[in-house]
C-alpha positions in Angstrom: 47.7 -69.2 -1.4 47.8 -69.2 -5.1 47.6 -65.5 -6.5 44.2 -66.8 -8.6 42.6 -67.9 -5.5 43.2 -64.3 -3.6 42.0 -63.2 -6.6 38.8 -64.9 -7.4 37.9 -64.0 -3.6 38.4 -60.4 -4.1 36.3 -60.4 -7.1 33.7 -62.4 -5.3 33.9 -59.8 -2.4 33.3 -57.1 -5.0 30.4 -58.9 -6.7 28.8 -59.4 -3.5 29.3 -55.7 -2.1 27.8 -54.5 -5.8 24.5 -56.4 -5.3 24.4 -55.1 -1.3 24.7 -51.7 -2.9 21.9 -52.4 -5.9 19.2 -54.1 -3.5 20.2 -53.3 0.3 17.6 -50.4 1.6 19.1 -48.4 4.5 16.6 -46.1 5.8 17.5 -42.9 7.1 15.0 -40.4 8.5 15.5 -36.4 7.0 14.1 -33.4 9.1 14.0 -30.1 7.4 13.1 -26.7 10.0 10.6 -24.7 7.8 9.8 -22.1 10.4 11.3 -20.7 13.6 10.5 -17.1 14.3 8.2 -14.5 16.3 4.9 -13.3 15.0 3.0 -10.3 16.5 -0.5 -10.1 16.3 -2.7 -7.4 16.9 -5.6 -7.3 19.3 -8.4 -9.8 18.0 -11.1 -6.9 18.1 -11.2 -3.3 17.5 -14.2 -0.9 17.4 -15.5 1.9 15.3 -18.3 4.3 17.0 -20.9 6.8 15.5 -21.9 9.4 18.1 -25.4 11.2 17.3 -27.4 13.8 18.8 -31.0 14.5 17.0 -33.8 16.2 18.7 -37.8 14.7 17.9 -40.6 16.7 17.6 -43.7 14.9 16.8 -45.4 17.2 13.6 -49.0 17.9 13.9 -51.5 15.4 12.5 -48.5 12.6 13.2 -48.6 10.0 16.7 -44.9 9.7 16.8 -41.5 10.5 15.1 -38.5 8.5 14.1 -34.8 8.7 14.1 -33.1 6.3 11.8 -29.5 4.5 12.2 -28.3 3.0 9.6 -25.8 -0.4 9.9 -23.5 -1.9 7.6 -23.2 -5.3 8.8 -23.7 -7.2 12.2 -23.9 -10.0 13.9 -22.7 -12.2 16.5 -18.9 -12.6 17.4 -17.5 -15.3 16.5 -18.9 -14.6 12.5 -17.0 -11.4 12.5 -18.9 -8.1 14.9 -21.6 -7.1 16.9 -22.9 -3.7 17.6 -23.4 -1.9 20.5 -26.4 1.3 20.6 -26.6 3.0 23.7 -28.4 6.4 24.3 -30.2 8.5 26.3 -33.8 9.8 25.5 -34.9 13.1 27.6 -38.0 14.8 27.2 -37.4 18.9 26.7 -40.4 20.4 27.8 -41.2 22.4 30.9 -43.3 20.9 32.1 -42.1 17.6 31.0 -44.3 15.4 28.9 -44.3 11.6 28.9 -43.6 9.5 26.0 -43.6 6.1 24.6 -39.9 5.2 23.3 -39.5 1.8 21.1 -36.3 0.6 19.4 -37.4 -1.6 15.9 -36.0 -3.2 13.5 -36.8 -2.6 9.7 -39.5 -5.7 10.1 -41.3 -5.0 12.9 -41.1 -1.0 12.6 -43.5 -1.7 9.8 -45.5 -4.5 11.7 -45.6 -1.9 14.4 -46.8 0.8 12.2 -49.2 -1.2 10.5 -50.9 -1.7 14.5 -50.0 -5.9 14.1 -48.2 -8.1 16.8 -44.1 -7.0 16.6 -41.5 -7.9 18.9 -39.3 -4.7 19.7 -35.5 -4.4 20.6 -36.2 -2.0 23.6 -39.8 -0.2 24.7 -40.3 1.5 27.4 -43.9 4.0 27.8 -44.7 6.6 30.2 -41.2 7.8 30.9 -39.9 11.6 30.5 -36.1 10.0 30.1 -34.5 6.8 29.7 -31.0 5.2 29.1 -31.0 2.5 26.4 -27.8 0.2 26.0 -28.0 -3.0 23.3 -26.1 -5.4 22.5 -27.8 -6.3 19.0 -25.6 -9.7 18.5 -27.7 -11.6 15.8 -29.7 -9.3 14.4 -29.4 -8.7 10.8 -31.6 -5.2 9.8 -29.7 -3.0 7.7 -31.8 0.0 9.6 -32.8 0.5 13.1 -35.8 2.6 14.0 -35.9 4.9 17.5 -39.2 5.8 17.8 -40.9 8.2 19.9 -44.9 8.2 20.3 -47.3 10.5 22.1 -48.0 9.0 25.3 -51.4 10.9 26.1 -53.2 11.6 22.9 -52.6 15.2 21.7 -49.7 15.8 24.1 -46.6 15.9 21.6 -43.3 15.6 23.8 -40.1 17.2 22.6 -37.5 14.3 23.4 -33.9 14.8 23.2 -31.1 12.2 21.7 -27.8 11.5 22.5 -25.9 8.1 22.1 -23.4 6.5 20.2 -23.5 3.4 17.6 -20.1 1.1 18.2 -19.6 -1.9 15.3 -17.3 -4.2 16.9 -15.1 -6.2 14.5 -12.7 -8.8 14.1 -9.4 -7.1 13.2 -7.7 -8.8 10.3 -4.3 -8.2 11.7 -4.8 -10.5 14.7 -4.3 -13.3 12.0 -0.9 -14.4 10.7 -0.5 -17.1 7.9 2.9 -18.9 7.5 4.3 -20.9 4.8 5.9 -23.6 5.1 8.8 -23.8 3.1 7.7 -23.8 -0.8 4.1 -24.4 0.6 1.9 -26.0 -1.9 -1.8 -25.1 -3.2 -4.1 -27.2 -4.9 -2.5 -27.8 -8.4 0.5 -26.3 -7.9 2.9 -29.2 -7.8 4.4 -29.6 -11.0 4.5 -33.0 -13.1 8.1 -33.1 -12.9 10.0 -36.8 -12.7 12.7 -35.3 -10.3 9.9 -34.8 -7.7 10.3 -37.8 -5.5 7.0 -38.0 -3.2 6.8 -39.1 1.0 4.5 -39.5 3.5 5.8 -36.9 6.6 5.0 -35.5 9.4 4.9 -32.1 10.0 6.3 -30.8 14.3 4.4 -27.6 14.7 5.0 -25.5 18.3 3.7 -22.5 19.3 3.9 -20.5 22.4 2.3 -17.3 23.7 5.4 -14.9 25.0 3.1 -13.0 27.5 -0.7 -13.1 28.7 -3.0 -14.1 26.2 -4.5 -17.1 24.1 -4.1 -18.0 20.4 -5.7 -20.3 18.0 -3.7 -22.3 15.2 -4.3 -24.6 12.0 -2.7 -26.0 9.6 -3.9 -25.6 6.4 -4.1 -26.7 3.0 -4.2 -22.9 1.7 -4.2 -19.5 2.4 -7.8 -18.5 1.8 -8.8 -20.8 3.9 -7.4 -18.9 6.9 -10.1 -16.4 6.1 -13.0 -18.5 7.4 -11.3 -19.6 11.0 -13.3 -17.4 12.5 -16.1 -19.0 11.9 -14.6 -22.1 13.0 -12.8 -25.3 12.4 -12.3 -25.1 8.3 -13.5 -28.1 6.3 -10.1 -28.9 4.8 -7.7 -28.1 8.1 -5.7 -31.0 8.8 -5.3 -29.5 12.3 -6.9 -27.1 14.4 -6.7 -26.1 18.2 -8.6 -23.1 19.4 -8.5 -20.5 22.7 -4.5 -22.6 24.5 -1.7 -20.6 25.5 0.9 -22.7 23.9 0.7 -25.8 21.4 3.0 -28.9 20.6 1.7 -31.3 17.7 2.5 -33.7 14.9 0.5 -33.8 12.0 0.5 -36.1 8.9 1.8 -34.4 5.3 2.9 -35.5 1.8 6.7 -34.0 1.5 7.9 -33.5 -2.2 11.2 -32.9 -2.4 13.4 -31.9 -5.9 17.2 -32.6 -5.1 19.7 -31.0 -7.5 23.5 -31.7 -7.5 25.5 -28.9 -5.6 22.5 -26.8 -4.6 19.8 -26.7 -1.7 17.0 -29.0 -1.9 13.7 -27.8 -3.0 10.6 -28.9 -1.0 6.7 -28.5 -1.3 4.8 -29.6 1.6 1.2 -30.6 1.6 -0.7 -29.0 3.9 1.8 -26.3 3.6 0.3 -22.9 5.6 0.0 -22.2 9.1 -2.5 -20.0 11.0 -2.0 -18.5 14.0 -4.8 -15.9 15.2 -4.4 -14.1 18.7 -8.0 -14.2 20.0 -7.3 -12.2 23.1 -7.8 -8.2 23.5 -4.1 -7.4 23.7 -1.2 -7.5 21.4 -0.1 -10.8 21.8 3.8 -12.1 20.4 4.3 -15.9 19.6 6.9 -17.9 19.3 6.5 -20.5 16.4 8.6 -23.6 15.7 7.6 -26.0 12.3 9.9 -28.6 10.8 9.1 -31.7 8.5 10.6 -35.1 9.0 10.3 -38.0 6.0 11.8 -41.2 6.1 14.2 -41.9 3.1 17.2 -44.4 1.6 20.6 -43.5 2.5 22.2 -43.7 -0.5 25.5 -43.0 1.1 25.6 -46.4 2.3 24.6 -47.5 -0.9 27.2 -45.9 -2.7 30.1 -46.4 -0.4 29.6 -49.8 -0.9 29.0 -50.0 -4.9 32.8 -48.2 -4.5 34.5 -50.6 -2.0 32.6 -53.8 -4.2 34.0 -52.1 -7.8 37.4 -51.3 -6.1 37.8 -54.7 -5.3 36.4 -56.5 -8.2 39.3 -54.1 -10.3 41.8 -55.3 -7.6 40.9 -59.2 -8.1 40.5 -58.9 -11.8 44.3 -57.1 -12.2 45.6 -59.6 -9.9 44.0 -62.7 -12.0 45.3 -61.3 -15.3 48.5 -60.3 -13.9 49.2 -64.6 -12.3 47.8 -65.7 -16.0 50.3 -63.3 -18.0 52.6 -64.9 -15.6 51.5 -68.3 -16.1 52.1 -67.9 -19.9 55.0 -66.7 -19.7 
C-alpha cells in the first residue's frame, strides 16, 4: 500500500473520531452523598407548672369571690401546647358550709356575672370539696376565673385552694434541620455562566435507632421547618409524618459549579431537611441523603478528540513526508 493511501486513511480516521468527539453524547449519571450522620433529638414535649394555694373568703355585701390564673398562650397540640389546671377546693369551716364552685373563662365570667346564659369550663354546687382536673385544649382566654359563690344565701363558705397550672409545649429541640450540601434559598443562586443546571433526584433515608417515631420533610428553606407542626407545609416537596424509618426519592434542580483542580460546588433545590422526633423520649436517627443527576461524560468525549487529532498529525506527517519524497 502506497504511503499516501495509509495516510489519507489515518487522517480520515482522525476526522471522523474529531466529529464523534464534537457531537457524540455519552451520558453518564453523577451521585454526590450530601448527608450521612446521626441526629439526636430531644423529647417532642416538655412541661412548665405553676403550683398555687389561695384561700377565698367571700366579703360582706359580695355573693361570691374569685381567684384569677393568668395564661400565656394555649391551645390544642398539634399547634404548639395545651394546658392542664387541676385543683382541689375544700371548704374550712367547722361546720362545713356548702358552696357553688365554677371555672370561667374571661367571656363567660362576665356573661355569668351579668346573670345571662354562659357555658362554664367546670361547675359543680352544693359541694364542701371537690377535685377539678382540665384539659383546656382549644381554649384561647388569656385569664381563667375560679369562682366560689354562696350556696345558701347569707352563708359565706371559707374555701381552700390548692392545684397547679401545667403549659405543655412543643420543645423546639425535638426538631433538627439539615442542609444539604450548599442548600439553596429563594434568590440565592447566583447569575453565574459556570453554573450548569439539572433535573435530580434527591435519595433521602432515615431510621429511628431505638423506640420511637419521627416526622421528615424536605424543604425549600429553613423557616419553613418552623410551621411543621402545624402540618404538611405549603412549599415541602416531601413530607411523611408519625414512621419509624423512611426511604424516598424526591425530584430537585442540582446546580453544580465545577472548577479545574478543586471540589465541585453544588446548590440543590429543595435543599433542607427536617427531621422532628414526635415521640416522649430522646429519640437518635440515622440520616442518609445523596443527589444523583444525569450528565455528558466528557471523558469519552475527550479521549476521543485525542486519539482523532493524534491520528490526523500521524496521516498528515506521513502524507508530507511520501510528497517530499516524491519531489525529490
Amino acid at each position: 500500500m502506497r504511503r499516501s493511501n495509509v495516510a489519507y486513511a489515518l487522517m480520515a480516521v482522525g476526522v471522523v473520531l474529531l466529529l464523534s468527539a464534537l457531537f457524540v453524547d455519552v451520558r453518564t449519571t453523577m451521585t454526590v452523598a450530601l448527608v450521612d450522620e446521626v441526629v439526636s433529638l430531644e423529647p417532642a414535649w416538655f412541661s412548665e407548672t405553676w403550683p398555687f394555694e389561695e384561700v377565698l373568703l367571700i366579703e360582706e355585701g359580695r355573693t361570691y369571690a374569685v381567684f384569677n390564673l393568668t395564661v400565656e398562650y394555649y391551645g390544642p397540640p398539634e399547634e404548639g401546647g395545651n394546658v392542664t389546671l387541676s385543683f382541689t377546693a375544700t371548704e374550712t369551716s367547722m361546720p362545713r358550709r356548702p358552696f357553688n364552685l365554677y371555672v370561667l373563662d374571661d367571656a363567660d365570667f362576665l356573661l355569668w356575672s351579668l346573670g345571662k346564659e354562659y357555658e362554664p369550663l367546670y361547675e359543680v354546687r352544693g359541694t364542701t370539696e371537690c377535685h377539678v382536673e382540665l384539659g383546656l385544649e382549644g381554649t384561647y382566654a388569656e385569664e381563667l376565673h375560679i369562682v366560689v359563690e354562696e350556696h345558701e344565701e347569707g352563708v359565706k363558705p371559707c374555701v381552700k385552694l390548692e392545684g397547679e397550672l401545667a403549659h405543655v409545649l412543643r420543645n423546639p429541640g425535638s426538631v433538627c434541620v439539615l442542609s444539604l450540601g450548599y442548600a439553596s434559598q429563594e434568590g440565592v443562586i447566583p447569575t453565574c455562566i459556570n453554573f450548569k443546571s439539572y433535573e435530580g433526584v434527591i435519595h433521602v433515608e432515615a431510621r429511628a435507632l431505638g423506640p420511637g417515631e419521627l416526622d421528615l420533610y424536605v424543604l425549600e428553606s429553613p423557616e419553613e421547618a418552623y410551621d411543621i407542626s402545624r402540618g404538611l407545609p405549603s412549599r415541602a416537596a416531601y413530607g411523611v409524618r408519625g414512621v419509624g424509618e423512611v426511604s424516598a426519592d424526591i425530584p430537585c434542580r442540582i446546580y453544580v459549579l465545577a472548577l479545574p483542580f478543586m471540589p465541585s460546588f453544588y446548590i440543590i433545590s429543595p435543599g433542607f431537611i427536617a427531621i422532628q422526633n414526635v415521640s416522649g423520649e430522646k429519640l437518635c436517627v440515622k440520616v442518609f441523603a445523596s443527589a444523583s443527576y444525569t450528565t455528558r461524560n466528557l471523558a469519552i468525549n475527550m479521549a476521543l478528540g485525542i486519539a482523532g487529532a493524534t491520528m490526523l498529525i500521524i496521516g498528515l506527517a506521513i502524507f508530507l513526508l511520501a510528497r517530499g519524497k516524491a519531489a525529490a
